[in-house]
C-alpha positions in Angstrom: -13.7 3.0 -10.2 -15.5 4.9 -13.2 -12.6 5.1 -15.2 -10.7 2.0 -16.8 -7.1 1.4 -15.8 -4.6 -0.1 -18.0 -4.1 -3.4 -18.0 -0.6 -4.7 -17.0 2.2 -4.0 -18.8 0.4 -0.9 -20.7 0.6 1.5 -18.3 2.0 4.9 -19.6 4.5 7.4 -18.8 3.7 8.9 -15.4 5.0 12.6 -13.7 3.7 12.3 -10.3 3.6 15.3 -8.4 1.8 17.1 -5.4 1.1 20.5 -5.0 0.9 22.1 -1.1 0.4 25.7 -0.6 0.3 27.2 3.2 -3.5 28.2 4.2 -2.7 31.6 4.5 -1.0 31.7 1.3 -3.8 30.2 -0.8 -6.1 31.4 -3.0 -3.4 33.7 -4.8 -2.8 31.9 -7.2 0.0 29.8 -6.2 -1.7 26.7 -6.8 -1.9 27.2 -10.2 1.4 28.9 -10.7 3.1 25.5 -9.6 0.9 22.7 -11.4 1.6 25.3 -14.8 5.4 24.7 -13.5 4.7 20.7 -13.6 2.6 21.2 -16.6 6.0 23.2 -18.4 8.7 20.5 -17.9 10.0 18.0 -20.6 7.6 14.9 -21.1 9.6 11.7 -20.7 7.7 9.9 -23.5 4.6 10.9 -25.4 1.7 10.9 -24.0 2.7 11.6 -20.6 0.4 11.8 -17.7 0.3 14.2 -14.6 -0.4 12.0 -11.7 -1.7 13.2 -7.8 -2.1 12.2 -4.8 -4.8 14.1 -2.9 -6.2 12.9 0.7 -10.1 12.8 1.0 -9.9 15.8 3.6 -8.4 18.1 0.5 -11.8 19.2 -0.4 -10.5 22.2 -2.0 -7.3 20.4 -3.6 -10.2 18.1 -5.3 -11.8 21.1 -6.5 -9.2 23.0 -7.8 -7.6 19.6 -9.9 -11.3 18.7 -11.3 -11.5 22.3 -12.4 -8.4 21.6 -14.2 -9.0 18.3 -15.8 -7.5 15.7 -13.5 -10.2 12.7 -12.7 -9.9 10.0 -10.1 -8.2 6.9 -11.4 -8.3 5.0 -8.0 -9.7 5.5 -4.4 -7.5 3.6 -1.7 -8.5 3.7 2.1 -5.7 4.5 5.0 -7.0 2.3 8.2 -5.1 2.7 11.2 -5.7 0.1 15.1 -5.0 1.4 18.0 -4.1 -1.1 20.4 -4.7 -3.4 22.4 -2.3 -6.2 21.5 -4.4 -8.7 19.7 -4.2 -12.5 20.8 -2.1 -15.1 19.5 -3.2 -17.4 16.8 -1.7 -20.4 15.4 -1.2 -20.7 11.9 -3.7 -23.2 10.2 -2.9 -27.0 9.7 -0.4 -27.5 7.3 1.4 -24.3 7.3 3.7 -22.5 9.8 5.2 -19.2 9.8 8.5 -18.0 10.7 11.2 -15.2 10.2 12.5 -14.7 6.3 15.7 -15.5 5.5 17.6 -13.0 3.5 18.3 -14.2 -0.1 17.5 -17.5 0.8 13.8 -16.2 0.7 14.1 -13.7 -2.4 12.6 -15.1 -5.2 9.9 -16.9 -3.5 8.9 -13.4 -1.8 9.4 -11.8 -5.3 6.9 -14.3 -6.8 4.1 -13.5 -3.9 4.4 -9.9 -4.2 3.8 -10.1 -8.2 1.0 -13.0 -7.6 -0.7 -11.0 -4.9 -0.5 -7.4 -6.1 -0.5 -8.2 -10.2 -4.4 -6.4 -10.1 -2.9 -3.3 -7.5 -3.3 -0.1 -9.2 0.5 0.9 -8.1 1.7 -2.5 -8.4 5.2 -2.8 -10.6 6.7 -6.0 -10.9 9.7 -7.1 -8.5 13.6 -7.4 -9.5 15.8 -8.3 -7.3 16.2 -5.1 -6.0 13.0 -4.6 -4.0 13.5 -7.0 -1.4 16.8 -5.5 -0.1 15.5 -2.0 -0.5 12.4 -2.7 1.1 14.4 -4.7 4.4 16.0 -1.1 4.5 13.1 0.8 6.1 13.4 1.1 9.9 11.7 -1.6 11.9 11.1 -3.5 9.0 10.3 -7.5 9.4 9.4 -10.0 7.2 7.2 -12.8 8.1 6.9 -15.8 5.7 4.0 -18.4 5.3 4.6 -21.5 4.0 3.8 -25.5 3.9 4.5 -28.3 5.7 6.1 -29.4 2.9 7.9 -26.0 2.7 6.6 -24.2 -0.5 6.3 -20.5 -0.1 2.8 -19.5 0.8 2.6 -15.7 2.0 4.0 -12.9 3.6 3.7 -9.9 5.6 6.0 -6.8 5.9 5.6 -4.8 8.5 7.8 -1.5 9.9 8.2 0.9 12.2 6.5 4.6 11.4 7.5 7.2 14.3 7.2 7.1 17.7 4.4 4.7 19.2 3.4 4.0 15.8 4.0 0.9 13.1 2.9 0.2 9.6 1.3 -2.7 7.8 3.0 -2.6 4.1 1.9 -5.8 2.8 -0.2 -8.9 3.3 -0.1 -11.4 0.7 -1.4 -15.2 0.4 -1.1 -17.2 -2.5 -4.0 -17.8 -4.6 -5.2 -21.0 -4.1 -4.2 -21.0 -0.4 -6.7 -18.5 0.6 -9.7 -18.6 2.9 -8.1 -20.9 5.0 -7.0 -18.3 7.8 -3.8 -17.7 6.8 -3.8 -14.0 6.1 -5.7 -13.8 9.9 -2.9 -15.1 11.3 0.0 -13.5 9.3 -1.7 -10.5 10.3 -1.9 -11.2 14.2 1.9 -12.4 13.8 2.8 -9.0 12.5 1.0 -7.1 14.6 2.0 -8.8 17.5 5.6 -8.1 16.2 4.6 -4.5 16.4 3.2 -4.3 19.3 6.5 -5.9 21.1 8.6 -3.1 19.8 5.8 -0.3 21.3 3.8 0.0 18.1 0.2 0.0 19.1 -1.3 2.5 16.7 -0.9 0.7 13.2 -1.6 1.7 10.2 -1.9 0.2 6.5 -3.6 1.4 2.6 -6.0 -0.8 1.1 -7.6 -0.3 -1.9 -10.7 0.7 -1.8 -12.0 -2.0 -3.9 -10.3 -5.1 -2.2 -13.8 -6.0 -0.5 -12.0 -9.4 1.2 -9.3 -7.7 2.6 -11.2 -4.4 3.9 -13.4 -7.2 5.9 -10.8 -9.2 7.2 -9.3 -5.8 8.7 -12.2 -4.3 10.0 -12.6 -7.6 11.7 -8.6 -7.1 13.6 -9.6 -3.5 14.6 -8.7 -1.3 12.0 -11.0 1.7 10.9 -11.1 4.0 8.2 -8.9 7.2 8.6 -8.8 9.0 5.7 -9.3 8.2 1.8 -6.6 8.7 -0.9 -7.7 9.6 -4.6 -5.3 9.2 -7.3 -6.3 11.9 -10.0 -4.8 11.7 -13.5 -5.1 13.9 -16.9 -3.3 13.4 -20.1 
């Protein structure tokens, strides 16, 4: 990224918004007549900042937001695998993985999402309301890593996304437990999970940036789709 992001806990007031116009309806000036709409409503707090979403085939949406001030803030990459089912792998020595357990599992999942995702652009910190909200999405499953000894050593969330289709929402390993093949074979566990309920074409956003985890994906199959740039102005 060329331009700095705050640093946890200093991130500022946010209005996120996107702007679609219909093709044959552009270049009237719709567009603009909407983001001066955003632009026009009351500012939470001082200081507040627009925030977009546009995909990397949006040429023109990138255009028209540069034009107008917005720069990129972060670049994430949406992969997506399409079939076949990949093959089983156990989980290394000295860990297993099995099925969460509701509330039992909360504040142990709570502590890898904030441990694993504390440097992620997006990334708030969990209450005890994510969990529950996030076990809420159709399909969704909850796979949890952890020792022998049974300490709390990853997860994976995955979900169902339309017919034929699944999601990859998180991957997480603790730390000082990585590079041990722990994250492979959450990831195969999910996906196989997937794959049982007629998921084969799978999808998941990485950051752009996250040079371990974009290899260890392209390695199970996935390829780049699209890009996503976050734009910002003050």
């Amino acid at each position: 990224m060329s331009c700095p992001v705050p640093p946890s806990g200093s991130r500022p007031a946010l209005r996120h918004f996107r702007t679609i116009v219909h093709p044959e309806r552009r270049r009237q000036g719709l567009g603009s007549a909407l983001l001066a709409r955003v632009e026009g409503l009351p500012a939470e707090a001082e200081g507040t900042i627009l925030q977009t979403l546009v995909p990397g085939t949006w040429t023109e949406a990138a255009r028209f937001y540069a034009n107008r001030g917005f720069r990129e803030v972060h670049r994430g990459l949406d992969l997506e695998r399409v079939g076949p089912v990949p093959e089983e792998i156990a989980a290394p020595d000295g860990f297993r993985i099995r099925p969460e357990v509701p509330g039992e599992d909360d504040a142990d999942l709570r502590r890898l999402c904030d441990e694993g995702f504390r440097d992620d652009f997006f990334h708030e910190p969990a209450d005890e309301r994510v969990f529950p909200a996030l076990r809420e999405i159709p399909g969704a499953e909850i796979l949890l890593a952890e020792t022998d000894a049974g300490d709390a050593a990853g997860y994976t969330l995955t979900h169902d996304a339309g017919e034929g289709r699944g999601h990859v929402l998180a991957l997480v390993v603790s730390e000082p437990l990585r590079r041990r093949g722990l994250a492979r074979a959450l990831l195969r566990t999910g996906l196989r999970g997937l794959h049982a309920r007629g998921r084969t074409t799978i999808g998941l956003f990485v950051d752009a940036t996250n040079d371990p985890a974009n290899a260890l994906y392209r390695e199970e199959g996935f390829a780049v789709r699209d890009t996503s740039h976050t734009l910002w102005r003050r």
